[in-house]
N, C-alpha and C positions, 0 to 999 in steps of 0.2 A: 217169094220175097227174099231178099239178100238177107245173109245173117246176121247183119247189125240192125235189122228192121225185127229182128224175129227176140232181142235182147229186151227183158221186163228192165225198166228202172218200178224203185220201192225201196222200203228198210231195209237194212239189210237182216240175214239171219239171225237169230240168238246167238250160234254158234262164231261168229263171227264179230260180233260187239267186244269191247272191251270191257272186261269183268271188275267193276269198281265195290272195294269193300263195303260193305253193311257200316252203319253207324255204333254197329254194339262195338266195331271187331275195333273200335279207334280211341287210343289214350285208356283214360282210367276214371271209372266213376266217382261220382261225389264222395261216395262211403268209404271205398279205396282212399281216397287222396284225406278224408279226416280221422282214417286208421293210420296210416303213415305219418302224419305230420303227431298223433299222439304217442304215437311210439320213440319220434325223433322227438320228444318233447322228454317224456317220461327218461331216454337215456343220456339227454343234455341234463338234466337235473341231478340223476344219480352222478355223471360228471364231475359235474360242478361242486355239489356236496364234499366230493369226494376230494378234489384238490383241494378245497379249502379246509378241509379236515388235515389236510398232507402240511399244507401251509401254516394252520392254526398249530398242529403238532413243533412242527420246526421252530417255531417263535417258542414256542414253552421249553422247546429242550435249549435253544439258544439264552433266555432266561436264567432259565437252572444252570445253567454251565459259569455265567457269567454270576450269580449270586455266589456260587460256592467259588468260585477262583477269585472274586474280592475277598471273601470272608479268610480264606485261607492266604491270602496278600497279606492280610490284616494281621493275622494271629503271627506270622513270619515276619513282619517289623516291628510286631511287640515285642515277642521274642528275639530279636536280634538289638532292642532295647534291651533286654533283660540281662543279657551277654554282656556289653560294656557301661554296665553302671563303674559309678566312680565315686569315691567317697568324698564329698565336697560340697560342703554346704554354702546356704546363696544367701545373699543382703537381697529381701524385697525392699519393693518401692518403697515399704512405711519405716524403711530403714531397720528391719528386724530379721534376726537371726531364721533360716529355715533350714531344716535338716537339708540331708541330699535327698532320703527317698520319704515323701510323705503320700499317707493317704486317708480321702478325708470321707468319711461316715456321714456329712450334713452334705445339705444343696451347698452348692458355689456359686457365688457372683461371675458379673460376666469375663473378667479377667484372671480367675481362677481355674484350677483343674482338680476333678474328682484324683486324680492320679499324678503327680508332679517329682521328677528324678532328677540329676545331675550325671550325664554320661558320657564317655570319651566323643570326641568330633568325630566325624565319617573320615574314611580314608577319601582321597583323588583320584584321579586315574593314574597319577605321577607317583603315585604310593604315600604323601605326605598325608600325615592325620590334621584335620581342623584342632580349635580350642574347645573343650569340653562346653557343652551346652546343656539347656534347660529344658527341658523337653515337656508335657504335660498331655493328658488324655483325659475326655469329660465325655457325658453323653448326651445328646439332646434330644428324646424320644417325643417333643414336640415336633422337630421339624425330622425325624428320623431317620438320627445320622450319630456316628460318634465322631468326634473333634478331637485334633492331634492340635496343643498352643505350643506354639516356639517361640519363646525368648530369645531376644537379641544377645544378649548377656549373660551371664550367671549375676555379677550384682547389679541390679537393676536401679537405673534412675529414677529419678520422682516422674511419677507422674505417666510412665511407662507402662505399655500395654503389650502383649502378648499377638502375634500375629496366629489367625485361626483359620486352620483348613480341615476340609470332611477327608475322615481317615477312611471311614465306610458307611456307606449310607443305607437304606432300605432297615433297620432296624425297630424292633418296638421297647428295648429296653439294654441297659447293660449292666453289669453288677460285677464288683471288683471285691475280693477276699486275701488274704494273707496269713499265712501261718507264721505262728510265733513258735518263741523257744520252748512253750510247754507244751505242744503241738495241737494247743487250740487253733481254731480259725477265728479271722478279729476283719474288722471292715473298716479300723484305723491304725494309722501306723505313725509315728514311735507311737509304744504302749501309752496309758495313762499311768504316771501322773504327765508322762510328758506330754509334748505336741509337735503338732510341724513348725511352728514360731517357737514354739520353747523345747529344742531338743537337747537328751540326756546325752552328752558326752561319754559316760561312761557305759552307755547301754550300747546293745550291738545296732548298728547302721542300717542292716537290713534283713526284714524275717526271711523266713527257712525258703518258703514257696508262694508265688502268688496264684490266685486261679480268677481266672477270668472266664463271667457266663455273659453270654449275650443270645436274646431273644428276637429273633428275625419277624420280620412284618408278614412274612408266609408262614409265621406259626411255630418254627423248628428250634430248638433251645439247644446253643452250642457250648459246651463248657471245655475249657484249656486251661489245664496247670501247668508252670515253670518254674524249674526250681531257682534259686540265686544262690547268689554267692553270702556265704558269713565271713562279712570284715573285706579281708583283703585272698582269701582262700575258698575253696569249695565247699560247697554244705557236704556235711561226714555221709556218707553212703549213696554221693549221687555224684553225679556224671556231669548236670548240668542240660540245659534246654528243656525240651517236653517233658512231662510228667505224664500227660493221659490228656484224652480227650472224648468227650460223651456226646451222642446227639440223641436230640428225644421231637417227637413229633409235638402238636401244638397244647398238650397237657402242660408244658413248663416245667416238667422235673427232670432234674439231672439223672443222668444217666450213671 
């Protein structure tokens, strides 16, 4: 026979086939694939927690930062009230005599100030000073805020009201004091027998120091003293501006 007569067809060898993987050897079993997705599960959450801990952190310190840089705004335009008072007393509406600096120990109506001065005008940019004005400060720990009232005027027309803006707000209370010449502390001012409608000419215009406490709605009790001025000079052994300042956590005692 010829050699091509003498050739088997058939399968071919083992040897010879193409070696296709096993089913185990391909991807990832079930158990695999629901270990994996629990682990990308478990370290998406610590994640996630975790920036939002980063992020909830930032708002509280952006908070804080901005709570205390009002309050200290605050306490540095009362103070710089306190600096140019002016001895000058006002015609209210009811056509009656008010000191320059009074301060009042009851509630006030709504055109009234717990706190009410007479003080030089602001300077300009141009350097020129305005006309002395009326300035007044009240609190209102309903809507918690305290109110700076500014009068048009120092003698005020009939009928005339006071324009009210929030000096700083987020507060639970505020409380105004004063020392006199006996170096009591008093919560009104001219002494008695006087008043703020009936004050003593012959009595000094303004006590020694004022101290102002105010109670934050996060708990913190801030108290600032400043001393003033006696008459038309400095009070005897002070300098003038700060006096001290105390903070205390949400107990409410001064510091």
């Amino acid at each position: 026979m010829s050699a091509g007569r003498n050739m088997k067809t058939g399968p071919l060898p083992a040897q010879g086939r193409l070696a296709l993987p096993s089913a185990k050897q391909v991807g990832f079993t079930l158990i695999e694939l629901l270990i994996a997705l629990a682990i990308f599960a478990i370290l998406s959450l610590i994640a996630y927690r975790t920036l939002g801990s980063v992020f909830q952190t930032r708002e509280q310190l952006n908070a804080e930062t901005v709570k205390w840089r009002d309050l200290a705004l605050f306490f540095a335009r009362v103070e710089n009230d306190m600096g140019a008072l002016v001895n000058r007393p006002i015609r209210t509406v009811d056509d009656i005599n008010a000191a320059a600096f009074c301060l009042s120990g009851f509630p006030v109506g709504p055109n009234e100030a717990q706190l009410a001065f007479t003080r030089l005008g602001f300077v300009d940019a141009s350097g020129s000073a305005a006309a002395p004005q009326r300035i007044g400060y009240r609190g209102n720990p309903a809507e918690g805020k305290v109110e700076m009232l500014l009068w048009s005027g120092l003698d005020q027309a009939p009928r005339a009201a006071p324009q009210t803006y929030a000096a700083l707000n987020n507060i639970r209370s505020v409380q105004w004091r004063v020392l006199d010449r006996t170096g009591n502390w008093r919560s009104d001012w001219p002494p008695a027998p006087a008043s703020c409608n009936n004050p003593d000419k012959s009595a000094p215009a303004y006590p020694l120091a004022m101290e102002l406490s105010i109670t934050l709605s996060s708990g913190e009790t801030v108290t600032r003293q400043i001393a003033l001025r006696a008459g038309n000079g400095a009070v005897p052994g002070t300098t003038g501006g700060t006096g001290g300042t105390g903070t205390t956590g949400g107990s409410g005692q001064k510091s």
